[in-house]
mmCIF file of the N, C-alpha and C atoms, coordinates in Angstrom:
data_MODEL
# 
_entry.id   MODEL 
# 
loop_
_atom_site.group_PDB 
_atom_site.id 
_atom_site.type_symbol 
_atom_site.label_atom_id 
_atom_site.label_alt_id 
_atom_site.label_comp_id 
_atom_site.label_asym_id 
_atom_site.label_entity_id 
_atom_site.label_seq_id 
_atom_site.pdbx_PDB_ins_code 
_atom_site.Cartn_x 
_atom_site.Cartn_y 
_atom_site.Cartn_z 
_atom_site.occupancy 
_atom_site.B_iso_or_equiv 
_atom_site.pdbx_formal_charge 
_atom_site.auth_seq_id 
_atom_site.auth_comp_id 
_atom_site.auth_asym_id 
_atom_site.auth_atom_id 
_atom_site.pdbx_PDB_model_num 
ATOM 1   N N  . UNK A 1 1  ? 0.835   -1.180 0.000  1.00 0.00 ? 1  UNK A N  1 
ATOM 2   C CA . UNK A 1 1  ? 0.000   0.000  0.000  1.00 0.00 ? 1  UNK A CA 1 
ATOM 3   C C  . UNK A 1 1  ? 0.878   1.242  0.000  1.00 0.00 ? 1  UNK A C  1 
ATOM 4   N N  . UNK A 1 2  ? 0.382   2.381  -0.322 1.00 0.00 ? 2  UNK A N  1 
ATOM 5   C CA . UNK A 1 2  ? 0.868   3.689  -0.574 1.00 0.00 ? 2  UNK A CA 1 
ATOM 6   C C  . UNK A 1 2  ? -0.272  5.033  0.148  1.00 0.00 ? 2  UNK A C  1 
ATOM 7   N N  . UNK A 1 3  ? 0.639   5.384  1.431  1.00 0.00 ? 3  UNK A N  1 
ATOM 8   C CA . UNK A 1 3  ? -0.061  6.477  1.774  1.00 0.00 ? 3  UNK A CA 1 
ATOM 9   C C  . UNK A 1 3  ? 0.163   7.350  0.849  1.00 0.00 ? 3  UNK A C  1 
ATOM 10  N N  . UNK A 1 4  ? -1.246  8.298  0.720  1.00 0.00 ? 4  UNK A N  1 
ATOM 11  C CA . UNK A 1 4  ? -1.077  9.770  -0.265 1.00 0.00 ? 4  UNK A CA 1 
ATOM 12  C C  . UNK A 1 4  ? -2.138  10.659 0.757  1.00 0.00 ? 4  UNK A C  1 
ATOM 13  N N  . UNK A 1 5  ? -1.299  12.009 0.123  1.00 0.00 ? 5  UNK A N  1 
ATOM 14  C CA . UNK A 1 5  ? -1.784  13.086 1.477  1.00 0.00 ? 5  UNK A CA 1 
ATOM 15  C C  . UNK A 1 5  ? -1.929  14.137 -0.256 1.00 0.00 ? 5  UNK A C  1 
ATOM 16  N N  . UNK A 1 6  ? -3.509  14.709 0.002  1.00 0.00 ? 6  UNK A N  1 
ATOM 17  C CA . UNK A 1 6  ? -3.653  15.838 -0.875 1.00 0.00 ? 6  UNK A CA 1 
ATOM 18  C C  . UNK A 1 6  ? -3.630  17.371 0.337  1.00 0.00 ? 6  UNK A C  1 
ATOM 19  N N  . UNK A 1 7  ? -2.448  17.752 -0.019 1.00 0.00 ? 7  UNK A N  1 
ATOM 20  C CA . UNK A 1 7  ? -1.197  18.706 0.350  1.00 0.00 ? 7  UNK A CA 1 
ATOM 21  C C  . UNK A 1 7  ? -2.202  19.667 -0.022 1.00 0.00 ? 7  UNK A C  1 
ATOM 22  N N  . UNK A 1 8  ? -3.058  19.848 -1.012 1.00 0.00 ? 8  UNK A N  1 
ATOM 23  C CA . UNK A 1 8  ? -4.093  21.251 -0.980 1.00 0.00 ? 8  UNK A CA 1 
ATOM 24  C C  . UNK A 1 8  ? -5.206  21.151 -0.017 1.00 0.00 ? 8  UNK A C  1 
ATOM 25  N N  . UNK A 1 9  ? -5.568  19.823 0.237  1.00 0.00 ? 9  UNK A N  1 
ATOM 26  C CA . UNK A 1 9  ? -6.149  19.807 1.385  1.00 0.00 ? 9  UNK A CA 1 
ATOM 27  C C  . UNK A 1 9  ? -6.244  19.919 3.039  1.00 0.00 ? 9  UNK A C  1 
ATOM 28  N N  . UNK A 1 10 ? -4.909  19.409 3.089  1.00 0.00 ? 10 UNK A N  1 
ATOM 29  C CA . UNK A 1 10 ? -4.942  19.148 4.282  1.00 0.00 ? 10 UNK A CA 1 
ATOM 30  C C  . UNK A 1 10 ? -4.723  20.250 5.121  1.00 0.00 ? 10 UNK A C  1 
ATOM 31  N N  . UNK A 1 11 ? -4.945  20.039 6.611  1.00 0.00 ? 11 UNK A N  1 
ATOM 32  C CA . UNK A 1 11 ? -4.810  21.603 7.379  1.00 0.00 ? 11 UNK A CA 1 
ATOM 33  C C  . UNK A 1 11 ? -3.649  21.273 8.505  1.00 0.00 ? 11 UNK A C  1 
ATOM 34  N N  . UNK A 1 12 ? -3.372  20.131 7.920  1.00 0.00 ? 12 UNK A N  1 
ATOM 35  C CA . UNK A 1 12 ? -2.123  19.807 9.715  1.00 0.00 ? 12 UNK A CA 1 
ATOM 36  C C  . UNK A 1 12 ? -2.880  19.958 10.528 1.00 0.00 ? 12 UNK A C  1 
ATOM 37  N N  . UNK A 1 13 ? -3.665  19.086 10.968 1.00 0.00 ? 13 UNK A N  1 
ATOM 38  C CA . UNK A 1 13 ? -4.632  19.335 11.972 1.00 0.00 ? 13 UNK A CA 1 
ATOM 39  C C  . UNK A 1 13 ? -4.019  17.974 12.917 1.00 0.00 ? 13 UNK A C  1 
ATOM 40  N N  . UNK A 1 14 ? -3.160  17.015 12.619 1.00 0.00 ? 14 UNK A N  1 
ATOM 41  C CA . UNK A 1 14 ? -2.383  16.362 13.385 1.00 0.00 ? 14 UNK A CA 1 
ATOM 42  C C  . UNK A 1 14 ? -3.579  15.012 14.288 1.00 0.00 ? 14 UNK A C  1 
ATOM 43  N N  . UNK A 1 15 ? -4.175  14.979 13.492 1.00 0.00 ? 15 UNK A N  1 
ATOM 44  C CA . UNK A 1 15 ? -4.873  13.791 14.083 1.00 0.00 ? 15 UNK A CA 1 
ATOM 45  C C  . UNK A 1 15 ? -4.798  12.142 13.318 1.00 0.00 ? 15 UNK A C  1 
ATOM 46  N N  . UNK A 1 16 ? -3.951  12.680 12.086 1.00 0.00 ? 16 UNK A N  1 
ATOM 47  C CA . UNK A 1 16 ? -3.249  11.231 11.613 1.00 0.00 ? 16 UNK A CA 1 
ATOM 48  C C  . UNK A 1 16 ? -2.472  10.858 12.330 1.00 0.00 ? 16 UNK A C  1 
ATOM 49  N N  . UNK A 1 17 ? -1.284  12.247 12.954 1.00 0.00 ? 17 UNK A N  1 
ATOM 50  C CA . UNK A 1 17 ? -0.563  12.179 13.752 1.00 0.00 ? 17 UNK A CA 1 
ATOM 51  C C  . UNK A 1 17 ? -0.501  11.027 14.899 1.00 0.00 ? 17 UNK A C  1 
ATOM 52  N N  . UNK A 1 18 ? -1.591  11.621 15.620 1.00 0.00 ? 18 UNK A N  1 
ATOM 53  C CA . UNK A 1 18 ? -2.211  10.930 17.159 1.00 0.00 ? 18 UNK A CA 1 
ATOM 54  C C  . UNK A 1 18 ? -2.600  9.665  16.904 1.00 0.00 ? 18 UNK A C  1 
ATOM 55  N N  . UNK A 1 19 ? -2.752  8.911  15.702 1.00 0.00 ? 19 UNK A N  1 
ATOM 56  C CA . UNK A 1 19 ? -3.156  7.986  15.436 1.00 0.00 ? 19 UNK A CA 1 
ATOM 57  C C  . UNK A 1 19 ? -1.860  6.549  15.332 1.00 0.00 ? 19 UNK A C  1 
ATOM 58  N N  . UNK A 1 20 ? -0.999  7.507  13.644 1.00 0.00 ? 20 UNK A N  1 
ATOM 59  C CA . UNK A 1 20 ? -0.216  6.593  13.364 1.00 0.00 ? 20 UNK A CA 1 
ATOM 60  C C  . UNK A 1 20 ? 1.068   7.937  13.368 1.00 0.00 ? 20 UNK A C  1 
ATOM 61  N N  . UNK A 1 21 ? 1.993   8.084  14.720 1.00 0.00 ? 21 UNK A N  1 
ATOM 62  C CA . UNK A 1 21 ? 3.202   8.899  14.358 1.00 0.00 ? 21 UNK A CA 1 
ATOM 63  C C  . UNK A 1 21 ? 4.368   8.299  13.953 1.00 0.00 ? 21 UNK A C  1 
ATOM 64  N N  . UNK A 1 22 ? 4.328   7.200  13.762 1.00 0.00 ? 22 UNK A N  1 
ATOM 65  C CA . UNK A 1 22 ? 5.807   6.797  12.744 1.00 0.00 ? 22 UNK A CA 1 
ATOM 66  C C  . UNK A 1 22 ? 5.298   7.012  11.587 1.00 0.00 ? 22 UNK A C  1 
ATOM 67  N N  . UNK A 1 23 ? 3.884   7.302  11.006 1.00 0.00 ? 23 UNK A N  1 
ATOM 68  C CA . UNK A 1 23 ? 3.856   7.294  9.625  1.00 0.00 ? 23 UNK A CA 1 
ATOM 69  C C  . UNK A 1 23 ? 3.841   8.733  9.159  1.00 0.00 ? 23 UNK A C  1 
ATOM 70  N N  . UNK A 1 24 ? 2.636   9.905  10.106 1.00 0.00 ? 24 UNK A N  1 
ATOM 71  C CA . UNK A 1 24 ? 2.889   10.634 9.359  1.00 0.00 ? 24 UNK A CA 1 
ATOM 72  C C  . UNK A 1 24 ? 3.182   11.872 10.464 1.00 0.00 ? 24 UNK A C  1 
ATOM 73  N N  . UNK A 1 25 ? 3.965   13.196 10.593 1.00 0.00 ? 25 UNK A N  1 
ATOM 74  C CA . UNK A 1 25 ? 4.430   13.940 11.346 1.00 0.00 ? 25 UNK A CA 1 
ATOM 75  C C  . UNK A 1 25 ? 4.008   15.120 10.795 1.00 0.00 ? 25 UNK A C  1 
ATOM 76  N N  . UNK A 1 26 ? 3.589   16.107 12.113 1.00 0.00 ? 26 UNK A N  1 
ATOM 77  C CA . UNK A 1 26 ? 3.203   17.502 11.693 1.00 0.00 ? 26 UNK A CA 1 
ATOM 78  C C  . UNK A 1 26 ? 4.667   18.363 12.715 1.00 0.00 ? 26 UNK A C  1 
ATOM 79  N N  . UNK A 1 27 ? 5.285   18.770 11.357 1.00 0.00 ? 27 UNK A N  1 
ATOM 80  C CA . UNK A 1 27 ? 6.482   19.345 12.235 1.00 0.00 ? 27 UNK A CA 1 
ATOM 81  C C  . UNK A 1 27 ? 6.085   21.006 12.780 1.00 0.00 ? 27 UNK A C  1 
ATOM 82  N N  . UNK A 1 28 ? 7.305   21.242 13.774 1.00 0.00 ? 28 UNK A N  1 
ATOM 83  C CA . UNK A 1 28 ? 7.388   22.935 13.991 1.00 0.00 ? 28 UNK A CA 1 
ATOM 84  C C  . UNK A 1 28 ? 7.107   24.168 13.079 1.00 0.00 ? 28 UNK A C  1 
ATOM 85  N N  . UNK A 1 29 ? 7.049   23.744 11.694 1.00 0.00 ? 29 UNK A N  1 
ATOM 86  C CA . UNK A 1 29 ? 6.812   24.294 10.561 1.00 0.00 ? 29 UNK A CA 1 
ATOM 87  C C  . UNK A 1 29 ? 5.108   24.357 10.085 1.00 0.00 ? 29 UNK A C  1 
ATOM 88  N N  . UNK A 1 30 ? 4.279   23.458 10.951 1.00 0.00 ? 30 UNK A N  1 
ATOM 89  C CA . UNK A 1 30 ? 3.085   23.003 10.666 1.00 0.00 ? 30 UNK A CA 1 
ATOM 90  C C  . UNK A 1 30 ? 2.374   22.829 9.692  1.00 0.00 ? 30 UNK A C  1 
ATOM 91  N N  . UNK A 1 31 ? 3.171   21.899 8.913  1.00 0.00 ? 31 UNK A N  1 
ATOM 92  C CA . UNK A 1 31 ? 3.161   21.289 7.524  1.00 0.00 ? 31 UNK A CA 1 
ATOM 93  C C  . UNK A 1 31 ? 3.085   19.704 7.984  1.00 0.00 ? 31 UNK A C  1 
ATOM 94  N N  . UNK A 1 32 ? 2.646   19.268 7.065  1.00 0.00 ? 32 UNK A N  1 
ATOM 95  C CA . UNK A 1 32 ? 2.536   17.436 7.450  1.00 0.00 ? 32 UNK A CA 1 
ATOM 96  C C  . UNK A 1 32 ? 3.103   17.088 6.895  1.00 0.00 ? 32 UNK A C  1 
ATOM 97  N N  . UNK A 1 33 ? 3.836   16.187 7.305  1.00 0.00 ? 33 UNK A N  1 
ATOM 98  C CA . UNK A 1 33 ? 5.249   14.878 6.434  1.00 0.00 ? 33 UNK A CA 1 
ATOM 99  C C  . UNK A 1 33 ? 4.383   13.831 6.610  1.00 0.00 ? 33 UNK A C  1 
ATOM 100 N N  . UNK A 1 34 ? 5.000   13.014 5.457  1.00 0.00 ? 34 UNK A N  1 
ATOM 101 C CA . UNK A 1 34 ? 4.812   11.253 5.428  1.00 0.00 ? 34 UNK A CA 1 
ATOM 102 C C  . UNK A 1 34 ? 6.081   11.166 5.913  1.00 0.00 ? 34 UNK A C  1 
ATOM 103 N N  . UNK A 1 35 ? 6.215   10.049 6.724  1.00 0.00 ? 35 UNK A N  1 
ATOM 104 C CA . UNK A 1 35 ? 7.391   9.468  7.527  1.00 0.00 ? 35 UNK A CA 1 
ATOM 105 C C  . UNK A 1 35 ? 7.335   8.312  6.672  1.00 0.00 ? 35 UNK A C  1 
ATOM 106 N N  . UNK A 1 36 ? 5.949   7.685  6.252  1.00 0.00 ? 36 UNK A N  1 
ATOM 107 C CA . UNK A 1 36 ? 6.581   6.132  5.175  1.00 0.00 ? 36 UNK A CA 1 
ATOM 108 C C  . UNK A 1 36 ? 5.519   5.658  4.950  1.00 0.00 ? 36 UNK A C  1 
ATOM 109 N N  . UNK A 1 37 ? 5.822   6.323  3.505  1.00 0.00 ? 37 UNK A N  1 
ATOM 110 C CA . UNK A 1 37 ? 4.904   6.061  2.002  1.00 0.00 ? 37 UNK A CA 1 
ATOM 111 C C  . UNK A 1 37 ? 4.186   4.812  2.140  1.00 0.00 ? 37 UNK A C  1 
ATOM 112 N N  . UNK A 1 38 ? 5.145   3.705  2.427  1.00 0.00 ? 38 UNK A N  1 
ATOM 113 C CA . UNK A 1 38 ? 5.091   2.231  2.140  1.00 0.00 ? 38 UNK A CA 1 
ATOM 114 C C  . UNK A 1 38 ? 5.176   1.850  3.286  1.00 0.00 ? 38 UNK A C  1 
ATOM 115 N N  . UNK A 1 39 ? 3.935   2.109  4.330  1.00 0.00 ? 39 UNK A N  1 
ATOM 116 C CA . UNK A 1 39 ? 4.328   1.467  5.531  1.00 0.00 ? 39 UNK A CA 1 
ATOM 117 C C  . UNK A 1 39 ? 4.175   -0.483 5.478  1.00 0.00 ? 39 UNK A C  1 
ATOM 118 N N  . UNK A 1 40 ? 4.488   -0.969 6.342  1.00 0.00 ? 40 UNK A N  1 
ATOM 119 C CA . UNK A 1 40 ? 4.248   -2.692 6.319  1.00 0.00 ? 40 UNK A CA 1 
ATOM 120 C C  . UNK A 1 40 ? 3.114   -2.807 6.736  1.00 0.00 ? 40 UNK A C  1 
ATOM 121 N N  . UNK A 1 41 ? 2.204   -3.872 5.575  1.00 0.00 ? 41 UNK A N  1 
ATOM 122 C CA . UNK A 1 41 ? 0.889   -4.247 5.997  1.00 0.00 ? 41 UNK A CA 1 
ATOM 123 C C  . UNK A 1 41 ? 0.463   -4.069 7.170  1.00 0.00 ? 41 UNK A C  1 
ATOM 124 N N  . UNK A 1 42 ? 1.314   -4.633 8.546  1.00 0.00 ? 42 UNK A N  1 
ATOM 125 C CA . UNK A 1 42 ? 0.720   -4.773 9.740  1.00 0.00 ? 42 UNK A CA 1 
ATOM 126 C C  . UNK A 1 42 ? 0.350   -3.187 9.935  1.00 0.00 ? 42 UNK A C  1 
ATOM 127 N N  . UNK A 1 43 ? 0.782   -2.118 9.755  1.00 0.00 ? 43 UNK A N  1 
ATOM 128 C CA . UNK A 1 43 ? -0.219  -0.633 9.552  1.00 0.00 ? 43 UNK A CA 1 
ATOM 129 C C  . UNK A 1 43 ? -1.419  -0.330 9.197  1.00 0.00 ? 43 UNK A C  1 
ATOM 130 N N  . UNK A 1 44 ? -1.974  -1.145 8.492  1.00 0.00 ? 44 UNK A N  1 
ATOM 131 C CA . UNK A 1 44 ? -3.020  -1.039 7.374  1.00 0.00 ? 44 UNK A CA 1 
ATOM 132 C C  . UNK A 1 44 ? -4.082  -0.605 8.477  1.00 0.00 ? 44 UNK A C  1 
ATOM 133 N N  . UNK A 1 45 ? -4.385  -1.062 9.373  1.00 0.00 ? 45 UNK A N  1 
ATOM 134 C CA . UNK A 1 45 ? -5.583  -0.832 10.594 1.00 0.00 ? 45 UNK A CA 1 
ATOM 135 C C  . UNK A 1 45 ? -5.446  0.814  11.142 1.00 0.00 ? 45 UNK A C  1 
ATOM 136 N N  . UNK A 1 46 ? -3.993  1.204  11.167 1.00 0.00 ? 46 UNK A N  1 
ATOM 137 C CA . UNK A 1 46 ? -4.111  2.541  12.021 1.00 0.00 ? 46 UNK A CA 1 
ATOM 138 C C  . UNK A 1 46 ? -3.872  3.357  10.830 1.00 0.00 ? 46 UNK A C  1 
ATOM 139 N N  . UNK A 1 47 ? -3.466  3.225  9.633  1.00 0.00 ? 47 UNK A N  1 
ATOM 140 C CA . UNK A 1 47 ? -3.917  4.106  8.039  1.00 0.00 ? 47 UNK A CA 1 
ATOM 141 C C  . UNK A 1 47 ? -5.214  4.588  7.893  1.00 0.00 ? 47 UNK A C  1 
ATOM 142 N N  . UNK A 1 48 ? -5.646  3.201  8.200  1.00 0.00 ? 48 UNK A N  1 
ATOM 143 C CA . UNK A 1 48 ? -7.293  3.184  7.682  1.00 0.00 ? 48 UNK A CA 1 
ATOM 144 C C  . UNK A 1 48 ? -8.028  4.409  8.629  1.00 0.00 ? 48 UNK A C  1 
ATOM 145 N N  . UNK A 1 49 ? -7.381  4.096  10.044 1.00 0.00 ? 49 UNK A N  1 
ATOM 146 C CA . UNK A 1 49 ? -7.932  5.208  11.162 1.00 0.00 ? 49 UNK A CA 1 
ATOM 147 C C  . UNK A 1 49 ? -7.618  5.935  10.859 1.00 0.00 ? 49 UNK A C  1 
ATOM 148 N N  . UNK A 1 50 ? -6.334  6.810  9.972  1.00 0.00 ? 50 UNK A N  1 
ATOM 149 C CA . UNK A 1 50 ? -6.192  7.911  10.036 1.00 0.00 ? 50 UNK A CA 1 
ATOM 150 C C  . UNK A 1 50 ? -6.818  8.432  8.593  1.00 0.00 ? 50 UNK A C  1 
ATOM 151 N N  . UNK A 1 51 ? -6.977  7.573  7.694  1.00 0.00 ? 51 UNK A N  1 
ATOM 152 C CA . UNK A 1 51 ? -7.726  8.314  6.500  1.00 0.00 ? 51 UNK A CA 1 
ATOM 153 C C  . UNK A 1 51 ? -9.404  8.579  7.000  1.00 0.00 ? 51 UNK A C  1 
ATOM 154 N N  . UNK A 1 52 ? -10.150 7.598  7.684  1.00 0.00 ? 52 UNK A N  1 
ATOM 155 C CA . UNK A 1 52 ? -11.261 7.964  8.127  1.00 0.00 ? 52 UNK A CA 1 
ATOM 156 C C  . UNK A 1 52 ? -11.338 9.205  8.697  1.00 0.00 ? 52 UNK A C  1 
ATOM 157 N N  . UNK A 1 53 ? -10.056 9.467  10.109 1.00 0.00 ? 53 UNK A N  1 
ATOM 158 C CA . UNK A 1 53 ? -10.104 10.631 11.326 1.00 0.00 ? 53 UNK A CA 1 
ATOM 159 C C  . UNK A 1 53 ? -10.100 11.501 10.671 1.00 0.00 ? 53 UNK A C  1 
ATOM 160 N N  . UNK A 1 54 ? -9.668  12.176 9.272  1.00 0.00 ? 54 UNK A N  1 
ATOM 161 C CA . UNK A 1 54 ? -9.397  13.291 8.631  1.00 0.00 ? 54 UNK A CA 1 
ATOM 162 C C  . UNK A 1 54 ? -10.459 13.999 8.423  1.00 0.00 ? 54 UNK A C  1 
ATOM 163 N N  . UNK A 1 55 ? -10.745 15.266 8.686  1.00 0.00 ? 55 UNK A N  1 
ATOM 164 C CA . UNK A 1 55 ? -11.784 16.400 8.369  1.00 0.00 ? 55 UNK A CA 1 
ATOM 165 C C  . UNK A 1 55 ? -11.686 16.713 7.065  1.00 0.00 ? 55 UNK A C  1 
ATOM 166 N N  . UNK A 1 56 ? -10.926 16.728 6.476  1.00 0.00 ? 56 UNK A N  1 
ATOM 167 C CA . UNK A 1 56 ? -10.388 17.442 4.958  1.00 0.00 ? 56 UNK A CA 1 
ATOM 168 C C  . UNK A 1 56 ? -10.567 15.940 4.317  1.00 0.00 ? 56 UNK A C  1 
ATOM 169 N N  . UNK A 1 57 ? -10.501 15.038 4.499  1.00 0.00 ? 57 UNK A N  1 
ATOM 170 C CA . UNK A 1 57 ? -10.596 14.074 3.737  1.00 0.00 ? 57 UNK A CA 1 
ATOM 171 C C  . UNK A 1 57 ? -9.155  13.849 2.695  1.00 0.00 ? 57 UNK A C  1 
ATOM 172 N N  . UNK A 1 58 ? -8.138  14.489 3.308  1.00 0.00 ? 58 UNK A N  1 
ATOM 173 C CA . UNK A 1 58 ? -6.630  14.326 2.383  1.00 0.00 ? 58 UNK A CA 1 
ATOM 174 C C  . UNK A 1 58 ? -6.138  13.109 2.214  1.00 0.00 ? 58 UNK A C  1 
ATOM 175 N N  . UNK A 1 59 ? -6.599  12.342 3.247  1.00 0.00 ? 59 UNK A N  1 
ATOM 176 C CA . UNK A 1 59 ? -5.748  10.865 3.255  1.00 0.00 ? 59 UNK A CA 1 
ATOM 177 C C  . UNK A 1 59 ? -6.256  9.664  2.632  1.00 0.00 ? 59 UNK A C  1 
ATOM 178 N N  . UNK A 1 60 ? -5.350  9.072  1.598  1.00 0.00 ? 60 UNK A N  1 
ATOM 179 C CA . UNK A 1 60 ? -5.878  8.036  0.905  1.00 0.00 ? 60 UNK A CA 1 
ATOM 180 C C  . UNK A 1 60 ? -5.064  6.930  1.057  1.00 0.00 ? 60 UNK A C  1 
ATOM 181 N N  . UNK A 1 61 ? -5.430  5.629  0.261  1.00 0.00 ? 61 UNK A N  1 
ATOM 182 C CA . UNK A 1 61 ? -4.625  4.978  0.643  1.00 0.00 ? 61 UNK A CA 1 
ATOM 183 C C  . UNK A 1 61 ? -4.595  4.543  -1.039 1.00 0.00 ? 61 UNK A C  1 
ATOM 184 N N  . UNK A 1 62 ? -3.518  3.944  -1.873 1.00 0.00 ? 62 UNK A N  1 
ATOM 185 C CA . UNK A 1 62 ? -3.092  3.592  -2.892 1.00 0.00 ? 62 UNK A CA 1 
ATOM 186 C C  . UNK A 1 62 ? -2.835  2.503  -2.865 1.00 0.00 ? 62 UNK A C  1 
ATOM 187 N N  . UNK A 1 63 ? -3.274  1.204  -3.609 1.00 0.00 ? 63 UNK A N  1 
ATOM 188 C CA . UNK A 1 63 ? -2.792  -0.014 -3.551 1.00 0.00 ? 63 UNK A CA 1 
ATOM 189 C C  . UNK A 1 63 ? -1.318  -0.266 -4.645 1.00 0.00 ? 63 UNK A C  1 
ATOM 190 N N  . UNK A 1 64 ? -0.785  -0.900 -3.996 1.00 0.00 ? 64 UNK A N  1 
ATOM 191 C CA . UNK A 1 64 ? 1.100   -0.996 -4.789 1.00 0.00 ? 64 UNK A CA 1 
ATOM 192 C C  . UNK A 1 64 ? 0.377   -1.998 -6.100 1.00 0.00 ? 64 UNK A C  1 
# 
């Protein structure tokens, strides 16, 4: 799988964050990073939470 973040959407509102923070990080800059594109299947459960948790609806998930 392939996290994707639509970057016009999103607000760094950091609740992917709170969910999954090895995957994705809202730095001091308050911009959102992917920490890893390609996380390992065993992620797939707290992705899924964080594409649901999203207000903006930025987070998708891409099958490889």
């Amino acid at each position: 799988m392939k996290v994707v973040v639509d970057f016009d959407r999103c607000e760094s509102n950091a609740l992917c964050m709170g969910v999954a923070p090895d995957i994705f990080e809202v730095r001091d800059d308050n911009f959102l990073y992917i920490l890893n594109e390609h996380p390992d299947e065993s992620r797939r459960a707290d992705v899924e939470e964080a594409v649901q948790m999203c207000p903006k609806a930025a987070i998708s998930i891409v099958e490889d």
